[in-house]
N, C-alpha and C positions, 0 to 999 in steps of 0.2 A: 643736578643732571638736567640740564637745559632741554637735550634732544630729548629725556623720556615725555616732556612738555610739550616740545615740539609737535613728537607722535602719539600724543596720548590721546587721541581717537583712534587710531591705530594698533595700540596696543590694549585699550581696552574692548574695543573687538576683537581681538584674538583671546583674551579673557574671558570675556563672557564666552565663545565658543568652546572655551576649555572649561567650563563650569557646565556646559553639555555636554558634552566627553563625559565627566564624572557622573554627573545626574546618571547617562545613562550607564555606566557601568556599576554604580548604585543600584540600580533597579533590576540589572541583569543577575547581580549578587542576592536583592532581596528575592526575585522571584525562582533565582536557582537555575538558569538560564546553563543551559551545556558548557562544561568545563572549557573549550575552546573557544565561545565565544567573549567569555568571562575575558579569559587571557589578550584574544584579540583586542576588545575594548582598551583594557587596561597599557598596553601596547602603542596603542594609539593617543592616552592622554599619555603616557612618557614621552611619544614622539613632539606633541604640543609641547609642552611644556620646554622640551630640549630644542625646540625649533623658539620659541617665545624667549631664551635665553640667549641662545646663541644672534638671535635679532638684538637684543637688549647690550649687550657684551661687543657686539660689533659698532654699535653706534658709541657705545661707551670711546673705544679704542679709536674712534674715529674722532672724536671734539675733546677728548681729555689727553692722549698721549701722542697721535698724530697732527691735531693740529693745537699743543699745547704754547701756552706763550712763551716759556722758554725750558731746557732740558732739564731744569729738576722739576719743576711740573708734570713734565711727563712723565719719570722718571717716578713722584709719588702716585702718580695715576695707576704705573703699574705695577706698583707696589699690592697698593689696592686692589687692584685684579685679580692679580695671582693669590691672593687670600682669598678672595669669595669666591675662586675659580677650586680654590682646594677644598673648601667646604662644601658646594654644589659635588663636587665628584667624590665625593666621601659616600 
């Protein structure tokens, strides 16, 4: 996966910022923080998380099946996808 190489400053900034997300919905859990805030946080790292994939997923689709070197490459690219696309949505 070339492009995660490509952008892996990029995506490891968006990582670490999602290990803040949890940190603080960690802390919001340990210290018993209002049931709504709780929720809110937890909300917002699903949103990371699904936004960090759907980046990931799109670049994938982009250098493995769109610009594959020829249709069965693509073709096992998105073989591949649809597996780990079934398993994330599980």
């Amino acid at each position: 996966m070339a492009h995660v190489v490509a952008d892996k400053a990029k995506i490891l900034a968006r990582v670490n910022r999602i290990k803040g997300q949890l940190e603080a919905f960690s802390k919001a859990v340990d210290s018993g923080q209002d049931c709504y805030q709780v929720l809110q946080l937890l909300a917002s790292c699903r949103g990371a998380m699904n936004g960090l994939m759907s980046e990931v997923v799109e670049n994938h689709i982009r250098e493995h099946i769109v610009e594959a070197e020829n249709k069965k490459a693509a073709s096992e690219s998105g073989e591949d996808l649809i597996e780990i696309m079934r398993s994330f949505l599980k």
